[in-house]
C-alpha positions in Angstrom: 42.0 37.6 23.9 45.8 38.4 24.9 46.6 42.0 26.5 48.2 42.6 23.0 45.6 41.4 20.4 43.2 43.6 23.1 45.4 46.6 22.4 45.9 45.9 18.6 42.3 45.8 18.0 41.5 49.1 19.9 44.4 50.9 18.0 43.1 49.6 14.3 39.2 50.7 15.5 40.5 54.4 16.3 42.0 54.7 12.8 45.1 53.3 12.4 46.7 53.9 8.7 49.1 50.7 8.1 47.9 48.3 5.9 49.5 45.6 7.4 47.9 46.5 11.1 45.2 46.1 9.2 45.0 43.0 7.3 46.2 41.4 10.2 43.2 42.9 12.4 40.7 41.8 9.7 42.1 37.8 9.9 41.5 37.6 13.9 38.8 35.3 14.7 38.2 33.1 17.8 38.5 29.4 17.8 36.6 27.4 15.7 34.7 25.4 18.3 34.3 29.1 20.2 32.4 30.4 17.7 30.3 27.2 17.0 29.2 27.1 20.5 28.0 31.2 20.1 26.1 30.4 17.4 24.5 27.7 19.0 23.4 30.1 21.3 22.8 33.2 19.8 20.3 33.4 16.9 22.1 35.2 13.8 21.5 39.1 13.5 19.1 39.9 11.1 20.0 41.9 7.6 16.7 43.7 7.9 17.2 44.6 11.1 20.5 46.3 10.2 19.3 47.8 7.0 16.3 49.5 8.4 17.1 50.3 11.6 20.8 50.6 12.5 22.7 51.6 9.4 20.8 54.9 9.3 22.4 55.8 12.4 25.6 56.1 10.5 24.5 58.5 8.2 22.6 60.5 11.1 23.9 64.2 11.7 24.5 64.5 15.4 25.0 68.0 17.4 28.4 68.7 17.5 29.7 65.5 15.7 30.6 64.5 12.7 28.7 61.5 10.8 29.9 58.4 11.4 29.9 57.7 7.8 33.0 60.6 7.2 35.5 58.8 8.6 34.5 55.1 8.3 34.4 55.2 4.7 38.3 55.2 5.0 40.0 52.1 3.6 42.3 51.3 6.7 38.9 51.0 9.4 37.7 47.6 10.5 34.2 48.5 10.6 34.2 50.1 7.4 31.3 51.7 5.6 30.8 51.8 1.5 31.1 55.2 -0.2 27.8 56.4 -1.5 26.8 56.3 -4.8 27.0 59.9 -6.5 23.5 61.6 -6.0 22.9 58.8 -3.2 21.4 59.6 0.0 21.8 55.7 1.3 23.1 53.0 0.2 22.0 49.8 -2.2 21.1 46.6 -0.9 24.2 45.1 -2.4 26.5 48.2 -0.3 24.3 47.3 2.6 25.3 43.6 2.7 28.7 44.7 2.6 28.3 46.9 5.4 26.3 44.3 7.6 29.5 41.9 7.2 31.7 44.6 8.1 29.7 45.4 11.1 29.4 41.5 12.1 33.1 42.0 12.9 33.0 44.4 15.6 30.4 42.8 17.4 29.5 39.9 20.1 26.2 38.3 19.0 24.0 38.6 22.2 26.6 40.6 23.9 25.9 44.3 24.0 28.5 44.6 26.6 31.4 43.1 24.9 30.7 44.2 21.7 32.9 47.3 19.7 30.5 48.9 17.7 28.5 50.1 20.5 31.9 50.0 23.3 34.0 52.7 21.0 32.0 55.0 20.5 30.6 55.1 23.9 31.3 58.0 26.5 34.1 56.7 29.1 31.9 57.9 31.9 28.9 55.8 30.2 31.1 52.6 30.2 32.9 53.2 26.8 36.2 52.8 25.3 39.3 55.4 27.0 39.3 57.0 23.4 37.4 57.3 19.9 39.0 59.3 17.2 35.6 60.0 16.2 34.4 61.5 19.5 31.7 60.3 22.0 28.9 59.9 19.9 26.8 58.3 22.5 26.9 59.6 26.1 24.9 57.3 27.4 23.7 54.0 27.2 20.0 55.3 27.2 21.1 57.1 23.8 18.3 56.0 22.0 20.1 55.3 18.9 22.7 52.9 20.9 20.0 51.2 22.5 18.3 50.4 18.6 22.1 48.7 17.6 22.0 47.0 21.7 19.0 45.5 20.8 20.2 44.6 17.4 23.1 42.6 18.7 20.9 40.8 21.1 19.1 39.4 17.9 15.9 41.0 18.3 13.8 41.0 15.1 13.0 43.7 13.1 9.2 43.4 13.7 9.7 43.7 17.4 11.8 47.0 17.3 9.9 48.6 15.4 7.5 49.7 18.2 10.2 50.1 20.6 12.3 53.1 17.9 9.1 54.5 17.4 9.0 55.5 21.1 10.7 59.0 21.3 10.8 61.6 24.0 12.0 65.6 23.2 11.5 68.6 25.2 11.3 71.8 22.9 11.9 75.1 24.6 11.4 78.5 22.7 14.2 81.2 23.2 12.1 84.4 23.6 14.5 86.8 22.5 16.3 84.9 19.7 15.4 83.0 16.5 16.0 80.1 17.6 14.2 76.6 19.3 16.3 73.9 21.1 14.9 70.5 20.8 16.8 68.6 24.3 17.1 64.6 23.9 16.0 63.5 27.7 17.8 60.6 28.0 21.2 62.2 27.2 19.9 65.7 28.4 22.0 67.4 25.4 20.6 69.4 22.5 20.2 67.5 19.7 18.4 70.0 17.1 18.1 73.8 16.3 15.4 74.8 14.5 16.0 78.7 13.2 14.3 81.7 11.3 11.6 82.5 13.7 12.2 85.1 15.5 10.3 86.0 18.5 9.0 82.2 19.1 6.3 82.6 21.6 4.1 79.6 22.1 4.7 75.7 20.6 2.2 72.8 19.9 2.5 69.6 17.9 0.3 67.6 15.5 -1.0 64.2 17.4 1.6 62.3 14.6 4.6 64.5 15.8 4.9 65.3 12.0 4.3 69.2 12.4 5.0 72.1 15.3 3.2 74.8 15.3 5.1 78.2 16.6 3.4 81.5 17.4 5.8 83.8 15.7 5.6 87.5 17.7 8.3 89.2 14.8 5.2 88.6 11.9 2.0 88.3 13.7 2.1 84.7 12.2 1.6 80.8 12.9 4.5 79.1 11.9 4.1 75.4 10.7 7.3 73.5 10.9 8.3 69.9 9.5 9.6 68.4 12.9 12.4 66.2 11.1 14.0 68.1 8.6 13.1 71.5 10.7 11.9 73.7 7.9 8.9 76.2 7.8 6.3 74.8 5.8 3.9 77.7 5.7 3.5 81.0 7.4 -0.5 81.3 8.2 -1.7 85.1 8.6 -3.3 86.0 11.9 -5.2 88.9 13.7 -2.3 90.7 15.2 0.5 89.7 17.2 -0.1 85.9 19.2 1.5 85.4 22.6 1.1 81.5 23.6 -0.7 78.9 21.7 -3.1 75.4 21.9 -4.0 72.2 19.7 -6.8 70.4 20.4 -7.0 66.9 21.5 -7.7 65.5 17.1 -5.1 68.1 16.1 -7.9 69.6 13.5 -7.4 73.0 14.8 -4.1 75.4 16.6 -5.6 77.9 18.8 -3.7 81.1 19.2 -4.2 83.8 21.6 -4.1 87.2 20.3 -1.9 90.0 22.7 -4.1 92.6 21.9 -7.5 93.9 23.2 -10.4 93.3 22.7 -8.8 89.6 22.8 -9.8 86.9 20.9 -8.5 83.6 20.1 -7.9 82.7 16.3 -8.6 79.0 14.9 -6.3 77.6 12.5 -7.6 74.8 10.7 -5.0 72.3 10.0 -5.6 70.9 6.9 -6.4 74.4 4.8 -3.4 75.8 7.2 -6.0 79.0 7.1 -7.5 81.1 10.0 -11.1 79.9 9.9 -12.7 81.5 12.8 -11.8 84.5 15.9 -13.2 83.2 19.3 -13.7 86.4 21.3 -12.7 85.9 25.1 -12.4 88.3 28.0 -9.2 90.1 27.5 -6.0 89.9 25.7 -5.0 86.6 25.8 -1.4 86.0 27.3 -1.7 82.1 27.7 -4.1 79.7 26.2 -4.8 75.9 27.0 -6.9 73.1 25.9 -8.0 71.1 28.8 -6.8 67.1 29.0 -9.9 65.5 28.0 -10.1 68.1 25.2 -13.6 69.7 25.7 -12.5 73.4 26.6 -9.7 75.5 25.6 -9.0 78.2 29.1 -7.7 81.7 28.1 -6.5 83.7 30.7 -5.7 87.5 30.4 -3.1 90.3 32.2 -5.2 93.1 31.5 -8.7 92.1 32.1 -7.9 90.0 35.0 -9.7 86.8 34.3 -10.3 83.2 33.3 -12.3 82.3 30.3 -13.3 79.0 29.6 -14.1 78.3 26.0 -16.8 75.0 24.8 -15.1 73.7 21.8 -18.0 71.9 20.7 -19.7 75.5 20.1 -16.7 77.7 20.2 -18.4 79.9 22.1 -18.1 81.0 26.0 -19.4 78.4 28.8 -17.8 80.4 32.0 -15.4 82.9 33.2 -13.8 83.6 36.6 -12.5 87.0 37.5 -9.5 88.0 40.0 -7.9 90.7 41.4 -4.8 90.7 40.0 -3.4 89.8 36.3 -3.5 86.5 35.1 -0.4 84.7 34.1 0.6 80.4 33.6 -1.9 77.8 34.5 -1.8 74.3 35.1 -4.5 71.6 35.2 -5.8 68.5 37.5 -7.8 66.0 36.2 -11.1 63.5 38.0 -10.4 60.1 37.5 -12.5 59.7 34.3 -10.6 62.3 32.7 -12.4 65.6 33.0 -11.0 69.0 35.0 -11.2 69.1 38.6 -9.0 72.3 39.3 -7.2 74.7 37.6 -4.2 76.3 39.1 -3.4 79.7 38.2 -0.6 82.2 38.7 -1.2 85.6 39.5 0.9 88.8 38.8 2.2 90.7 42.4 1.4 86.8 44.0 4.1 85.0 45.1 1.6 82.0 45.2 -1.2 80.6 42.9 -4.8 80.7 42.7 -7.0 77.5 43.0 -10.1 77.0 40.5 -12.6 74.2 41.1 -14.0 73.6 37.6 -17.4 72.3 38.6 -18.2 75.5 41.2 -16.6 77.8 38.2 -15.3 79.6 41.3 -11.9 80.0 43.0 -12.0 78.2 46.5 -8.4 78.4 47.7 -5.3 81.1 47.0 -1.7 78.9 48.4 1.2 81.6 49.2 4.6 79.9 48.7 6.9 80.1 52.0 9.3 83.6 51.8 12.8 81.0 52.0 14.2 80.7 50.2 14.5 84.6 49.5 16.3 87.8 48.0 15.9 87.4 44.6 13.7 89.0 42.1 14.2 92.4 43.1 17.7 92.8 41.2 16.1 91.2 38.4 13.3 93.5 37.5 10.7 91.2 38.1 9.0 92.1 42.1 5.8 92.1 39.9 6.0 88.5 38.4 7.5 86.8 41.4 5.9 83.6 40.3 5.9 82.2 36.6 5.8 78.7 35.7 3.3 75.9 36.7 2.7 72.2 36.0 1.5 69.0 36.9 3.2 66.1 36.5 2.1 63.3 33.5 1.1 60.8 36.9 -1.6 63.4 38.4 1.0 62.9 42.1 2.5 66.5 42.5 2.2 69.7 41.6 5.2 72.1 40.4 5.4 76.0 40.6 8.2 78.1 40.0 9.6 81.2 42.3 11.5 83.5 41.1 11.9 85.5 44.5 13.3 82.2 45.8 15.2 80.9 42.6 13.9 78.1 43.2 10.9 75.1 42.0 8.3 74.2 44.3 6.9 70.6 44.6 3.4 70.1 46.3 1.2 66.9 46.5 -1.9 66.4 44.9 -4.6 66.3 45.9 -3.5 67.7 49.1 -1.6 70.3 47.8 1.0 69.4 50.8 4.4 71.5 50.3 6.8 68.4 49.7 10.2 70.9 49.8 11.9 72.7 46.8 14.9 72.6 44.2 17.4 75.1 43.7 18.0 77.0 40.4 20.9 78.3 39.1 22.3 81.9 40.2 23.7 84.1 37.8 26.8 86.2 38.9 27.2 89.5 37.0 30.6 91.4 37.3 31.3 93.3 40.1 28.1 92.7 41.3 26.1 90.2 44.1 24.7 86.4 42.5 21.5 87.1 41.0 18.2 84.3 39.6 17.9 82.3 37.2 13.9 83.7 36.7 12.7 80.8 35.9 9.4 80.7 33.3 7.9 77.1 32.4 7.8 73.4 33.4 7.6 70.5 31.4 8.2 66.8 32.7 8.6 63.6 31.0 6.3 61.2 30.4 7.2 58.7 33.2 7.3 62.0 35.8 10.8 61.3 37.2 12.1 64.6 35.2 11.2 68.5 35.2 12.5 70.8 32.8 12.5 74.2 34.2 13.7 77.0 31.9 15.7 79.5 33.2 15.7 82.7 31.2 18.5 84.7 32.8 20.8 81.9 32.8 20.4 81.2 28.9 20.3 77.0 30.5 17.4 74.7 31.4 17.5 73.1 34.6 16.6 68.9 34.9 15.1 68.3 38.3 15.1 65.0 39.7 11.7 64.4 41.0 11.8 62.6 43.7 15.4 64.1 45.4 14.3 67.5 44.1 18.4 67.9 42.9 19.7 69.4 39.7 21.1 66.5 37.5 21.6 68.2 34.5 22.0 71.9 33.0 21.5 72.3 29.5 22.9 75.6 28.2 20.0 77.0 25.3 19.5 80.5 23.7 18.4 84.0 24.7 16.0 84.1 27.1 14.4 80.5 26.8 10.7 80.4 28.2 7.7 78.3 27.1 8.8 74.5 27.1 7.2 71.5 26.2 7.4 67.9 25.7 6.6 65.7 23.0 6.3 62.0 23.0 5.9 60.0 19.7 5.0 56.3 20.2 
C-alpha cells in the first residue's frame, strides 16, 4: 500500500466527514491474484463467530469510554455499524450480516497484526494506531475483549473460543469507608466496574458460577446479594447484628458471616432461600472468617477474645480452638499435598510478625517477627497497634506474602521454609506541610497463575500490583475511600 493510500485509510477510520474520502476508501481493494492467494491461505472468518462473540463488544459499556456503537453508527465510517432497531438491545441477524461485511473490510484474515479493527483502537504504547477519535479502548493486547476479535481474525471457530472467553480474571476490592466496590481487570490493571449503594462494604465472596457476590454490608447489619454482571442488589438478607468479614463454602450452598459483636457467632445464609438458617457460636467476636481450601472447616478468629476457632462444617459445630496472647487479626492458609490444611498463618495485633499454626497439633509451633527495615512508618498513621495487616499465599503453594505497615512495605517468604525472599515497596503518601507518610496497607490477593499481588493500600485511596518475582510496583490503580478486603475471582 502507497504512503498515501496508508494515510488516506487511517484519516477515513478516525472519522473523516466527505463523502467522497469515503466512497473512494470503501472501493480500495488489493490485487485480484493478492487476495486469491490469502484466501487460499486463510480459512474464511466465521459469521457465528462474529455474531456471538465479537459484535457484542461493540455495544459493551467501557470505564471511561464511550461505546463503540455511538460513533460508528455514523454514515461517513468505514467500519460502520447499523442503527438499532427502536426498543432493540442488539441487532437482527439480517443488521448483523451487514455488520460482519463491514467489519471484513478493516481486517487481514489471519493477520491480527496488520489488521485495523483491532490496530485503531489500540493504545499507541500497546502497539496501536498514533490516534483514534474514539479513544484507546484497549490498552493492551491482553485486553480480553481484543484478544476474542485477535482470535477471530485468525479464523478460529466459534466452538473453540467459547472456552477460551469464558476464562475471566477480576480482583474486587471493597472501599471501607465509601459505598462503593471497584472491580480491577488484571490484564489491563484498570477499573472496569463500580458497583454502588452499599455502604460500609466489609467482607466479599462469590457464588462457584460467578453469577452472585455476596457483601457484608456494616451500614444495615445485612448480606447483600449482588448480580455480578449488571451489578444490582438482588436481596438484602437480615442478620444478627452488624458482620465484619465474610466466607462461602467450597458448593456455594451457604455464606458465612462473622458477627462483630460478643458473644460472637457466625450466621449461615443459605443460598437458595437467601435466609439466615442457623448462628454458629464461636469464641469471640468474629473480625475475620475463612473456609479452609479443601472446604471441611470454616476458621474464625477474634480481637477481643484472642483466639482461633476452628468450625467442622459437616456438624457446624466446634472441633478445636487455639488461644494467643494478643488480638487476632488476617489469616492465611497452606495446604498438604492432598489438599487438606497444614498451617495456618495468623496476624496478631501489637506484632509486627505472624503467628504459625500447625493444623494437625491444633497448636502454634512458631511466631516469625518481620526485620525492623524498612522503618518509620506507622506511628504518624495511628496504627503502632496494627503494625501488620494483610496475609496470603499465593494460588501455586511457593511463597508466602505479609504486609507491614511500619515498613510500608509487602513481605515475600518461601514456603515451606518460610525463608525471607526480600520485600516490595508501597506507596508513601505526602500530606501538606508535613513529612511522607504509608500507604497502611490491608489485604492481598494474587492472580491465579501467582505472577501478580494486589495489595490494597487504604491511605493512598490506590491498589498496588506487585510483580512476583522482581518484587517491583508495575501498576497503581487509584480506587475509593479507604479500600481494604480484596479478592479475586476467576470464571472458567
Amino acid at each position: 500500500m502507497t504512503g498515501t493510500k496508508r494515510a488516506t485509510l487511517l484519516l477515513v477510520f478516525c472519522g473523516a466527514t466527505t463523502s467522497s474520502l469515503y466512497s473512494g476508501a470503501r472501493r480500495m481493494a488489493p490485487p485480484a491474484e493478492s487476495a486469491a492467494s490469502s484466501s487460499k491461505q486463510t480459512p474464511p472468518l466465521s459469521f457465528e463467530f462474529f455474531k456471538t462473540k465479537v459484535q457484542p463488544i461493540f455495544l459493551k459499556s467501557r470505564a471511561e469510554h464511550a461505546r463503540c456503537y455511538g460513533c460508528h453508527i455514523l454514515s461517513n465510517r468505514i467500519f460502520r455499524l447499523e442503527p438499532l432497531s427502536p426498543g432493540s438491545t442488539d441487532w437482527s441477524d439480517e443488521q448483523s450480516q451487514r455488520n460482519f461485511q463491514s467489519a471484513l473490510e478493516v481486517v487481514v484474515p489471519g493477520d491480527p497484526a496488520s489488521s485495523k479493527l483491532l490496530l485503531h483502537p489500540l493504545s499507541p504504547e500497546a502497539g496501536g494506531d498514533p490516534f483514534h477519535s474514539g479513544g484507546r479502548q484497549f490498552a493492551s493486547q491482553n485486553d480480553p475483549d481484543w484478544l476474542v476479535i485477535a482470535e477471530w481474525v485468525r479464523g478460529v471457530r466459534t466452538r473453540i473460543s467459547e472456552s477460551a472467553s469464558q476464562s475471566m480474571t477480576r480482583i474486587y476490592v471493597t472501599n471501607s469507608a465509601s459505598d462503593t466496590i471497584d472491580v480491577i481487570d488484571p490484564a489491563t490493571n484498570k477499573v472496569v466496574q463500580v458497583i454502588r449503594g452499599i455502604e460500609l462494604p466489609h467482607g466479599i465472596a462469590f457464588s462457584p458460577d460467578g453469577a452472585r457476590i455476596y457483601v457484608s454490608n456494616e451500614a444495615e447489619s445485612v448480606l447483600d446479594v449482588v448480580d455480578r454482571k449488571s451489578g444490582e442488589i438482588l436481596s438484602k438478607v437480615p442478620l444478627s447484628a452488624r458482620p465484619n468479614n465474610l466466607a462461602i463454602t467450597k458448593d456455594g450452598s451457604q455464606v458465612l458471616v462473622g458477627i462483630r459483636t460478643q458473644p460472637g457467632v457466625l450466621d449461615v445464609i443459605d443460598t437458595t432461600s437467601l435466609k439466615k438458617v442457623k448462628s454458629i457460636p464461636v469464641d469471640g467476636a468474629v473480625h475475620n472468617v475463612y473456609v479452609t481450601p479443601d472446604g471441611k472447616y470454616a476458621v474464625s478468629g477474634s480481637i477481643e477474645n484472642k483466639s482461633v476457632t476452628v468450625i467442622d462444617l459437616d456438624s457446624q459445630q466446634m472441633a478445636w480452638e487455639v488461644k494467643f496472647n494478643r488480638p487476632v487479626r488476617p489469616m492465611a492458609f497452606e495446604t498438604n499435598p492432598d489438599g487438606s490444611t497444614r498451617r495456618i498463618f495468623v496476624q496478631l495485633s501489637t506484632f509486627h510478625g505472624f503467628a504459625v499454626v500447625d493444623f494437625a497439633k491444633r497448636a502454634e509451633v512458631a511466631r516469625i517477627k518481620l526485620p525492623d527495615q524498612p522503618g518509620g512508618f506507622g506511628i504518624a498513621e495511628a496504627r503502632g497497634g496494627v503494625p501488620s495487616h494483610g496475609i496470603g499465599v499465593t494460588p501455586d503453594g511457593k511463597s508466602l506474602w505479609v504486609n507491614s505497615t511500619l515498613s510500608n512495605a509487602v513481605f515475600k517468604y518461601s514456603l515451606p521454609d518460610l525463608k525471607l525472599i526480600g520485600h516490595a515497596a508501597l506507596p508513601e503518601v505526602h500530606p501538606l506541610g508535613r513529612a511522607p507518610t504509608g500507604a497502611v496497607p490491608e489485604w492481598i490477593a494474587f492472580t491465579p497463575d501467582s505472577k501478580l499481588v494486589y495489595v490494597s493500600d487504604s491511605a493512598a485511596r490506590s491498589v498496588s500490583v506487585i510483580d512476583t518475582q522482581t518484587l517491583q510496583e508495575v501498576a497503581r490503580i487509584p480506587v475509593g475511600e479507604v479500600p481494604k478486603r480484596i479478592k479475586t475471582l476467576v470464571l472458567r
